[in-house]
N, C-alpha and C positions, 0 to 999 in steps of 0.2 A: 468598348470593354474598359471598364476601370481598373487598375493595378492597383492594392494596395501594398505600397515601401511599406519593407519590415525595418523599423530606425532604430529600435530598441536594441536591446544588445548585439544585435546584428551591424550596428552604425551604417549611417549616412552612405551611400551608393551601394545597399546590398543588393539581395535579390528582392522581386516586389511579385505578390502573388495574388489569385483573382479565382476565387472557386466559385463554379458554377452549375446548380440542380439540372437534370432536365426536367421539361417542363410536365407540369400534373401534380396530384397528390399523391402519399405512396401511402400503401396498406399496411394493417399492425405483422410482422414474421413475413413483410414483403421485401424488394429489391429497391433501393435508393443507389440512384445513377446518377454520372454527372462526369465532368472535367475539373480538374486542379491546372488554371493555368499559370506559368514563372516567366519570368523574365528577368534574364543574369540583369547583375548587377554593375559594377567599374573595372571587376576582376572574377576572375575564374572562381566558383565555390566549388567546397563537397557535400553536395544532401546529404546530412545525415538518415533523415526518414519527414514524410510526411504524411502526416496523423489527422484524423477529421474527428472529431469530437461532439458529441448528440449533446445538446443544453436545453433544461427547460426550467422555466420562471415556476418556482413549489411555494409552499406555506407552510407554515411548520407551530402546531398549537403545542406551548409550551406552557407552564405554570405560573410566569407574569404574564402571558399576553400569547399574539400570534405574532410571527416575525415573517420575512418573504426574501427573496433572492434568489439568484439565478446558479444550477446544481448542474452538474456533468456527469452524466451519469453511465456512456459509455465511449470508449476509445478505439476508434477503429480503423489500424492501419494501410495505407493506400498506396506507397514507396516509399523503396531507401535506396542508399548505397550507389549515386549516380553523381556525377559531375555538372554542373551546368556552368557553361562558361562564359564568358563578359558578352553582356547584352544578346544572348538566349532566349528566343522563345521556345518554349519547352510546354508540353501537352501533356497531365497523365489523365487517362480516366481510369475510373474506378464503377465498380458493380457491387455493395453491403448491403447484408442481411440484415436489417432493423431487429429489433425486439419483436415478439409480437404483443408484449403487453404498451407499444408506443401507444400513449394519448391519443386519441382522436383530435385535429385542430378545425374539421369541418363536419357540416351535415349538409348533404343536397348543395355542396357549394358555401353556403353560408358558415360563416366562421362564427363559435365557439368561446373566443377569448380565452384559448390556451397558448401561449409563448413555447413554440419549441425551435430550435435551430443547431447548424452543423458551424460548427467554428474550424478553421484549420489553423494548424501546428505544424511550422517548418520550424525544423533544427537543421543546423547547418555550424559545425567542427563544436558541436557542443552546446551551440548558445540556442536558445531557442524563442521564438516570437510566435504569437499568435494574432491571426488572420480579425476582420469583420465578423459580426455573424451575420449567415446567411438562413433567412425565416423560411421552414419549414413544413409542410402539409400535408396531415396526413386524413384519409377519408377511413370511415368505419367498414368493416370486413360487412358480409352478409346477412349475418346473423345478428352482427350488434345494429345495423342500420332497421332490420324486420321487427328486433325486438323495440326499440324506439319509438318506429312509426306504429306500431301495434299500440303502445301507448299516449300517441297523438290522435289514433285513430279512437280512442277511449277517453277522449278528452283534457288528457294532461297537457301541461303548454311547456314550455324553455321556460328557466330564470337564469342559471346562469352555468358553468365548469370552472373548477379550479384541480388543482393539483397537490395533494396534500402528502408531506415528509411520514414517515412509518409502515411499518406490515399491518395487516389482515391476520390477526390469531385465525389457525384453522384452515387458511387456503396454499394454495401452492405460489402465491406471489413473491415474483423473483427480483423488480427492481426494489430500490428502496424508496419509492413514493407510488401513489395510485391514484386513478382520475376518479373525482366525483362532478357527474351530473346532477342539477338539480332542478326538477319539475314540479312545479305549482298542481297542486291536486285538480281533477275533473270535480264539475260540481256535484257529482255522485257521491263521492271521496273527500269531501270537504270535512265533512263531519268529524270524520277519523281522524285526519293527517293535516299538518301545515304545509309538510313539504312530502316530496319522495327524494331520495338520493340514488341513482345507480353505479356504481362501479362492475366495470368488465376486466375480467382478469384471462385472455389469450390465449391460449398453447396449442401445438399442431393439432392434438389429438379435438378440442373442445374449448370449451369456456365457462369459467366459472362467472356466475354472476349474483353480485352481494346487492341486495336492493336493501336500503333505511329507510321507512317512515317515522318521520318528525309526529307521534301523535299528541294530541290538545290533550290538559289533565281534566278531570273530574271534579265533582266535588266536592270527594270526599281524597281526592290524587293529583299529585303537580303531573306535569307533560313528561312524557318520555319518548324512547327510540326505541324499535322493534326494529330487528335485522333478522336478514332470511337471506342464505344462502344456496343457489341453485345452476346445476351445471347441463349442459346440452350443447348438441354435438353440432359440428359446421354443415353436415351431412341435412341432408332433406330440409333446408330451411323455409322454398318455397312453398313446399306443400303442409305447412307446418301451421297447426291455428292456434296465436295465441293472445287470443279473445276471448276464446268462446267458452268456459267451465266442461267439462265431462265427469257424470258421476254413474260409475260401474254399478250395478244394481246389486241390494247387500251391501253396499259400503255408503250409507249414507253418511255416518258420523265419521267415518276412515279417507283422508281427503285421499286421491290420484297421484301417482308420481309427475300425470301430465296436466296438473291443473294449470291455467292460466297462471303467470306468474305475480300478473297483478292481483289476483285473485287471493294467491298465496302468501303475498305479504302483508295487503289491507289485514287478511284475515287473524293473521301472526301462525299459520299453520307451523312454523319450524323455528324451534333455539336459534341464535344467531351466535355468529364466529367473535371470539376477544379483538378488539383490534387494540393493539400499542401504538404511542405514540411518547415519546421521550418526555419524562416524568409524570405519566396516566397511564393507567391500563383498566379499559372499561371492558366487563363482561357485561353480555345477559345471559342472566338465567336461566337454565337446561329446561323450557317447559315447552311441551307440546301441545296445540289447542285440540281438542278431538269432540268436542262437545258445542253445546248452546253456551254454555252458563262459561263465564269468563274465569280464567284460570289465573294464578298470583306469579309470577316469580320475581326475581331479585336482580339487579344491576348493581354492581361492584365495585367503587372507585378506588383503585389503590395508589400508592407513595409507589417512589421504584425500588424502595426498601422493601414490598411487599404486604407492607402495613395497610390496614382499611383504611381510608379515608371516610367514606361515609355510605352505607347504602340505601340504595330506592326500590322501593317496590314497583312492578312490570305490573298493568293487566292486561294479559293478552287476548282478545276478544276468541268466542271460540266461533268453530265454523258452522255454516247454515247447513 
């Protein structure tokens, strides 16, 4: 076991401390377990509290450029209020409830290249130091793993995840960044799209999911971005097809609530959510595809003064 001395304002012979996960990966609104282990220092301290702290490596698209560094984005208490005295070993474990919108850092094992970790925070008579971090892993719920593979099994591949700073206009997302997936189109879907993006947005009851296609322009039209947002429940995931289209008879032009969801974004069947992002705020345009013949709407660029910047026309292909 390695101890890391807290030297900083704690000085030279404090306490030295050593946090450690158990072993696995932990699910999004799941249980992260482990020991915080101490070791007194030259003299007797008083814990003030110690704190474990959720870190992850974000992006943040700004108006010069993209910037990157590492965001903390929750704080979660584990003990206070104890004594630990010269050259102590001392044990706390702890049992936190994650977010459920935490990042996925794995699929099938296979890492993702998303940077998440728990740092720890001892304070002791006020002065406080923080610990290494220790790298964290989390594996996708059921639902987000079905809907993925459902898209591999349709041909899409991996290109890469990052973790981008701002909200989702429109959804119930709670931290202040979100994960984009990004998969390389099936050659069916080539035609359409450059990329797909997905983001999964958690919650006990469900899950929202925001799919972007990156589409080629035209033309007579530069490339754009069609967003489709759609929710569905953790409930019956296994028996759940989402591949395969269903069209209710009489509704040929009126798509399903359960149409495939690749289905429903290639197609652009639904307006997509504003997202911001500190000095941007891109809408698309309120249009619904319901037809053959491709329908027009507008994307939005604005200043954070609300001012237009400039806008582009959407065609949103309609459905078959």
């Amino acid at each position: 076991m390695v101890f890391k001395k807290l030297l900083g304002s704690l000085g030279v012979g404090g306490p030295a401390v050593d946090t450690v996960l158990d072993p696995g990966a932990v699910l999004p609104g799941g249980t992260l377990s482990g020991h915080v282990h101490l070791k007194g220092g030259n003299a007797d301290f008083d814990i003030d509290h110690i704190t474990l702290e959720l870190v992850a490596h974000i992006e943040a698209e700004r108006d010069h450029g993209e910037s990157e560094g590492t965001f903390a984005f929750g704080r979660l208490p584990v003990a206070a209020g104890f004594r630990l005295g010269e050259g102590e070993h001392h044990s706390v474990p702890f049992a936190i409830i994650v977010p459920w919108e935490m990042p996925i850092t794995e699929l099938y094992g296979q890492p993702l290249g998303i940077m998440l970790g728990v740092r720890t925070e001892l304070s002791v008579a006020g002065a406080k130091d923080k610990g290494d971090l220790d790298l964290l892993a989390v594996r996708p719920l059921p639902v987000q793993e079905a809907i993925l593979e459902a898209l591999g099994q349709l041909g899409f591949g991996f290109k890469s995840a990052d973790l981008e700073y701002g909200h989702i206009h429109g959804t119930g997302q709670q931290l202040p960044f979100y994960q984009e997936i990004e998969l390389a189109p099936a050659p069916q879907y080539a035609h359409a799209m450059h990329e797909l993006e997905i983001t999964f947005l958690a919650t006990p009851g469900g899950m929202e999911i925001v799919l972007e296609a990156d589409k080629p322009g035209g033309f007579f039209s530069s490339g754009h971005d069609v967003v489709n947002r759609h929710v569905v429940s953790h409930d019956g995931v296994a028996h759940r097809d989402w591949t395969t289209p269903a069209q209710p008879a009489g509704q040929r032009h009126h798509p399903p609530d359960d149409l495939p969801l690749l289905v429903r974004q290639v197609r652009g069947v639904e307006a997509g959510p504003q997202r911001t992002v500190p000095g941007v705020s891109v809408q698309v345009g309120e249009t619904v595809a319901r037809c053959r013949e491709p329908e027009v709407g507008q994307r939005t660029i604005r200043n954070t003064d609300g001012s237009v910047r400039h806008n582009e026309a959407l065609f949103l292909a309609g459905s078959a």
